[in-house]
LUMVEXKOL-335020 format. One record per atom (N, C-alpha, C): residue in one letter; x negated, y, z negated. Coordinates in steps of 0.05 Angstrom, whole numbers, padded with zeros to 5 digits, always signed. Each point is the difference from the previous one (the first is absolute). Example, Ala and Ser with C-alpha at 12.3 -4.5 7.8 and 13.67 -1.06 7.14 Angstrom:
2
A-00264-00114-00156
A+00018+00024+00000
A-00018+00024+00000
S+00007+00021+00014
S-00016+00024-00001
S+00015+00022-00014
// end
This chain:
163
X-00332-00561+00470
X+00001-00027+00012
X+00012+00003+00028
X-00014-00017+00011
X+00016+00002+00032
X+00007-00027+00009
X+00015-00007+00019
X+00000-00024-00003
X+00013-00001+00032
X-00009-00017+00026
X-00004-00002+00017
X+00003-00035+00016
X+00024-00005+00001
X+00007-00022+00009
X+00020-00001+00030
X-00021-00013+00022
X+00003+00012+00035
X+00009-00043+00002
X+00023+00002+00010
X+00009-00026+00017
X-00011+00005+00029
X-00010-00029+00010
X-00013+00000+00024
X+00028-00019+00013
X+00008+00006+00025
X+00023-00011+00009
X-00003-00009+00021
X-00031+00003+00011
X-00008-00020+00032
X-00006-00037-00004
X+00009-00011+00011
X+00006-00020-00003
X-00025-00024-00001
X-00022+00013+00015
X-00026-00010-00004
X-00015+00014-00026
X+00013+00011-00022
X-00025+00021-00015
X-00013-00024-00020
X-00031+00007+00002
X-00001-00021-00024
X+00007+00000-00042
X+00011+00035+00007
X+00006-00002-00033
X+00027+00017-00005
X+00024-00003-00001
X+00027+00005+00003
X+00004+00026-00017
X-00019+00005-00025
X+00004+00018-00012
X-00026+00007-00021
X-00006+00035+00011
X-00019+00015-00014
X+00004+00011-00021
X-00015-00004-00019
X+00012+00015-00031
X-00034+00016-00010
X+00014+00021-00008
X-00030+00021-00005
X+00018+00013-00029
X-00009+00001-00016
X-00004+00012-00023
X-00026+00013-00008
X+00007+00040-00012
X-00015-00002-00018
X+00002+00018-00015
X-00017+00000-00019
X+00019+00001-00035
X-00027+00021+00003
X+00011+00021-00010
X-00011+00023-00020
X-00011-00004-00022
X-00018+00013-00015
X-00005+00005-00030
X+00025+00003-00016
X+00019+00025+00015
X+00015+00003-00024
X+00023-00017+00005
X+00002-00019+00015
X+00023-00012-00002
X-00002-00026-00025
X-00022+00001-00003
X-00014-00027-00023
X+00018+00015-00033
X-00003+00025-00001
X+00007+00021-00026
X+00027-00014-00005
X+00028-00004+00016
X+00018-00014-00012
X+00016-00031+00028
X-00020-00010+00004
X+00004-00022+00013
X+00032-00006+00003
X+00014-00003-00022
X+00025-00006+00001
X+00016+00026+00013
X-00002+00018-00004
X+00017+00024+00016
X-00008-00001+00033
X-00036-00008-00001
X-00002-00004+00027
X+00011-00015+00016
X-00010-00021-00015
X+00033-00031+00013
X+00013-00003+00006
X+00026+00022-00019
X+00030+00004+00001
X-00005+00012+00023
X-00009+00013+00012
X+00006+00019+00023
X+00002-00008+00032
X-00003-00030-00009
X-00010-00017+00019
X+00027-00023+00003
X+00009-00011-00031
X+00019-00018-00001
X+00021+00008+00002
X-00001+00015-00019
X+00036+00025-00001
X+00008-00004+00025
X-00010+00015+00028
X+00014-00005+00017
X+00004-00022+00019
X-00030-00026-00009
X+00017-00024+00011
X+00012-00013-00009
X+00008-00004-00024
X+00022-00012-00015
X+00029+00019+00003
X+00002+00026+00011
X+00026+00007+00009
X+00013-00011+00028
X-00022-00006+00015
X-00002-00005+00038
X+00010-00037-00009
X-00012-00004-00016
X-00003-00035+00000
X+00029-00005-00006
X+00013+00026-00026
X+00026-00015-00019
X+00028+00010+00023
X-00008+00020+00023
X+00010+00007+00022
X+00011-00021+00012
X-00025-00011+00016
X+00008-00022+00014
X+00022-00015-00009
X+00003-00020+00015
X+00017-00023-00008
X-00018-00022-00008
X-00008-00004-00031
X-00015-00019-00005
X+00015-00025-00010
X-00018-00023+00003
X+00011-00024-00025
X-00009+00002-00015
X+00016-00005-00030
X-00018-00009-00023
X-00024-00023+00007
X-00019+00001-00023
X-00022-00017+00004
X+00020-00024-00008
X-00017-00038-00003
X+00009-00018-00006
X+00004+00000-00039
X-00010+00019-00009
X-00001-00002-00034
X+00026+00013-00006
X+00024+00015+00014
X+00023+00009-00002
X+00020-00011+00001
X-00014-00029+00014
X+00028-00025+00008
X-00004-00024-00019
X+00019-00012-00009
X-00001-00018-00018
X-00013-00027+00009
X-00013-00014-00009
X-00024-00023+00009
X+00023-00015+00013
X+00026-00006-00016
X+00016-00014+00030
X+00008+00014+00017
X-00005+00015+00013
X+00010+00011+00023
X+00007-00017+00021
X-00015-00019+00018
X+00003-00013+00008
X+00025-00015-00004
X-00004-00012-00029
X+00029-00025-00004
X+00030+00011+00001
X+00002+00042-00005
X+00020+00009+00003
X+00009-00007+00045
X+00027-00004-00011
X+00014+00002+00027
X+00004+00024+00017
X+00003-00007+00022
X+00000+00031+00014
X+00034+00014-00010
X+00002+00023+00014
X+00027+00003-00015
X-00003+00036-00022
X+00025-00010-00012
X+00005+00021-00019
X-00020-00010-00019
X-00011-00014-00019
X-00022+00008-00026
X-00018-00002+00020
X-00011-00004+00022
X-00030+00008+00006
X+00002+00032+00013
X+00024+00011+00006
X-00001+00029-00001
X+00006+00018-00021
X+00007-00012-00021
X-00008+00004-00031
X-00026+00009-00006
X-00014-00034-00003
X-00023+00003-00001
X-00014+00019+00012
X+00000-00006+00020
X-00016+00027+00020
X+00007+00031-00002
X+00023+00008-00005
X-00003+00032-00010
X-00003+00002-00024
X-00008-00024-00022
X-00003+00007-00020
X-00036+00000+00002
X-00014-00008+00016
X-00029+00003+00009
X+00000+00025+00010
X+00010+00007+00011
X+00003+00025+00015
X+00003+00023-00018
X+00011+00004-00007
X+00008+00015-00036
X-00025+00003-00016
X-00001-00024-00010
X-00028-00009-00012
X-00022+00019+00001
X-00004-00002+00038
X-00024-00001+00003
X+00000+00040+00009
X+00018+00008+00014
X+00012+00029-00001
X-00003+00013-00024
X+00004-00005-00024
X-00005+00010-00030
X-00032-00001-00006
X-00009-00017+00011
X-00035-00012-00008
X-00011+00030+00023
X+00010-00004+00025
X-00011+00015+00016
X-00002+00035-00014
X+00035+00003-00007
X+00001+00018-00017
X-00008+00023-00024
X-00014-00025-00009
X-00015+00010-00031
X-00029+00001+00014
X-00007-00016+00025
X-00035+00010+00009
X-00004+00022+00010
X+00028+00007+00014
X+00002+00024+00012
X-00001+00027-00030
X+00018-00004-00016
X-00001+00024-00021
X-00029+00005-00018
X-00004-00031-00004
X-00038+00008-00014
X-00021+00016+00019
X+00001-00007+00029
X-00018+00011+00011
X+00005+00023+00011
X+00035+00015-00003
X+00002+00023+00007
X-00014+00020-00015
X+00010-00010-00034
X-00005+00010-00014
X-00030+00000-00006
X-00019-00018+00004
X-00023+00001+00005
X-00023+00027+00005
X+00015+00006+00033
X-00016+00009+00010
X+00012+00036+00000
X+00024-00002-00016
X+00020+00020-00017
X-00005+00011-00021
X+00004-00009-00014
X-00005+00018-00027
X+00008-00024-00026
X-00021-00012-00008
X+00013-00032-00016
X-00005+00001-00030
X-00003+00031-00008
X+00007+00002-00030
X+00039+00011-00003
X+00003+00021+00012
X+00029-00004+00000
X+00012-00001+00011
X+00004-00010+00035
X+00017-00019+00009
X+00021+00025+00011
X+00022-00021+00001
X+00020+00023+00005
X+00013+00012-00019
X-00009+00002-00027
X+00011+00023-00010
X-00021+00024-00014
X-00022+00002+00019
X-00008+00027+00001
X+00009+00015+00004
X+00013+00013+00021
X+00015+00023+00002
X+00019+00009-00040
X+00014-00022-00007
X+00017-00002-00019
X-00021+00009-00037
X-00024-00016+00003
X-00020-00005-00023
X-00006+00039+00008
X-00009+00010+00020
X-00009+00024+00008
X+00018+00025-00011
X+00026-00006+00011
X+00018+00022-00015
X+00007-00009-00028
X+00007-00014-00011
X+00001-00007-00027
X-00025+00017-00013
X-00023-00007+00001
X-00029+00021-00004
X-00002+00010-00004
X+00012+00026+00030
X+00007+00031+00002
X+00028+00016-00021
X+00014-00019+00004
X+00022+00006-00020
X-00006+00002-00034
X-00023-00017-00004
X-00001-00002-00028
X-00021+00015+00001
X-00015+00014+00017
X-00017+00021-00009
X+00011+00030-00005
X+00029-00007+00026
X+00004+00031-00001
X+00018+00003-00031
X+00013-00018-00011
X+00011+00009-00029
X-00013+00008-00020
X-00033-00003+00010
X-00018+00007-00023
X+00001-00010-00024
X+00008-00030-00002
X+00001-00016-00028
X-00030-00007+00000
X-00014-00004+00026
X-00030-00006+00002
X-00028+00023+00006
X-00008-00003-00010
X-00025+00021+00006
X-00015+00006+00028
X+00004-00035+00008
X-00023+00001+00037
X+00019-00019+00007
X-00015-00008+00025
X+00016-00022+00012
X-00006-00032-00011
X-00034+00002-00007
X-00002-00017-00007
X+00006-00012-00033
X+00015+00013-00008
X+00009-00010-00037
X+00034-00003+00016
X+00004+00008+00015
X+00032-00013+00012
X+00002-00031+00013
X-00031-00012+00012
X-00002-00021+00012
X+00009-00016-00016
X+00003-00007-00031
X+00000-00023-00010
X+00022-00004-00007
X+00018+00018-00009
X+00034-00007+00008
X+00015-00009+00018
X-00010+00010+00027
X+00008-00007+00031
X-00020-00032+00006
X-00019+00006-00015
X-00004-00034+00011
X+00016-00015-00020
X+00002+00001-00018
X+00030-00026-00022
X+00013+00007+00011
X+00020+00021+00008
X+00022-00003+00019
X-00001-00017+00024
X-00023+00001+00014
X-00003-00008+00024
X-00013-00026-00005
X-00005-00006-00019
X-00026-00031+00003
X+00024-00021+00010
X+00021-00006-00001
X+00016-00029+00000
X-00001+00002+00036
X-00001+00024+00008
X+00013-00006+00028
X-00034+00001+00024
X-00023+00008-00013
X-00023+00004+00009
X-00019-00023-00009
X+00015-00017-00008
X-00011-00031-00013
X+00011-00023+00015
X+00026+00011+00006
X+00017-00021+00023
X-00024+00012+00032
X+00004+00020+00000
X-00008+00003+00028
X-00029-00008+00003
X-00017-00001-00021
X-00023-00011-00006
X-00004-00031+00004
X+00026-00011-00005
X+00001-00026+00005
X+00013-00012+00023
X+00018+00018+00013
X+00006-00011+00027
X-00022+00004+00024
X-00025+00019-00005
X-00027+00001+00007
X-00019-00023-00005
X+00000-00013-00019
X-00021-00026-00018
X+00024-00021+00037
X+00029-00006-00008
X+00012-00010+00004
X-00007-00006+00042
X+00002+00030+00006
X-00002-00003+00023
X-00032-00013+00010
X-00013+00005-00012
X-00029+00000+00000
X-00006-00027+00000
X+00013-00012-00025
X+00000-00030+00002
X+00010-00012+00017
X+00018+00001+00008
X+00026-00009+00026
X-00027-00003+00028
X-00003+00021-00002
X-00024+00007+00037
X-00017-00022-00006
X-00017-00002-00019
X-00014-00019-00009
X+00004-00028+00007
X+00026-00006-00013
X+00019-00030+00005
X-00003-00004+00025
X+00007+00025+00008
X+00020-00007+00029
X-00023+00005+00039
X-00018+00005-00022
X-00026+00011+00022
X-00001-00006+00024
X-00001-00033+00002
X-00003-00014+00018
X+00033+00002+00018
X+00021+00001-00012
X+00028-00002+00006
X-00001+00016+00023
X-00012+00025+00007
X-00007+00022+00010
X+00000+00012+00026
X+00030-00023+00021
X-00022-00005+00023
X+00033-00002+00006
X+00002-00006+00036
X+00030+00001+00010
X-00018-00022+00025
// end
């Protein structure tokens, strides 16, 4: 995939901004890893900035709050909010375009493996897999789901997207 977006900055142009995409055969094979490779790093640049939360972070009275100490309550508690949301979009799509069966404890799932092969209680590697995955399933089910989680969040927040 390539992806090719030129700002025009002359003051007469008649179209401010060129966007050229184009997509390969094999980038179709896992669409979502292709994606990530794309979001991952603008949702790091975006949570960079100094953003506001969207309007769905602030409580419908916002308004009727007074200026003051609870509307700077309120407001870093949007800020928080919306920092944690940014957060979890950022970890699904790292992990995405990463490695999103074990996350960050591959390295850990990997030597556990090697260790139980070298005591020779197992024959191959693969009759050792099914111990190390019950060991491992509680924490590769969470990370499974802060993936569903982030994924959903981008979704929500799609439009939010913008400074």
């Amino acid at each position: 995939m390539k992806v090719d977006i030129r700002y025009n900055i002359r003051k007469n142009a008649s179209r401010w901004q060129e966007v050229r995409v184009w997509i390969h055969d094999r980038d179709l094979w896992s669409g979502d890893v292709t994606l990530s490779h794309i979001i991952h790093p603008f949702l790091v640049k975006f949570a960079q900035d100094e953003c506001r939360p969207p309007m769905c972070f602030y409580p419908e009275n916002i308004h009727e709050i007074e200026e003051g100490d609870s509307y700077a309550a309120v407001e870093q508690d949007a800020i928080a909010r919306w920092q944690k949301c940014l957060e979890t979009m950022i970890y699904a799509f790292y992990w995405i375009k990463t490695d999103t069966v074990f996350g960050p404890y591959k390295e850990k799932i990997h030597k556990d493996l090697e260790k139980a092969v070298k005591t020779g209680v197992y024959r191959d590697r693969f009759e050792a897999w099914q111990p190390i995955f019950e060991k491992w399933d509680p924490q590769l089910k969470e990370h499974a789901e802060k993936i569903r989680e982030g994924t959903r969040l981008f979704g929500q927040h799609f439009q939010s997207l913008w400074t």
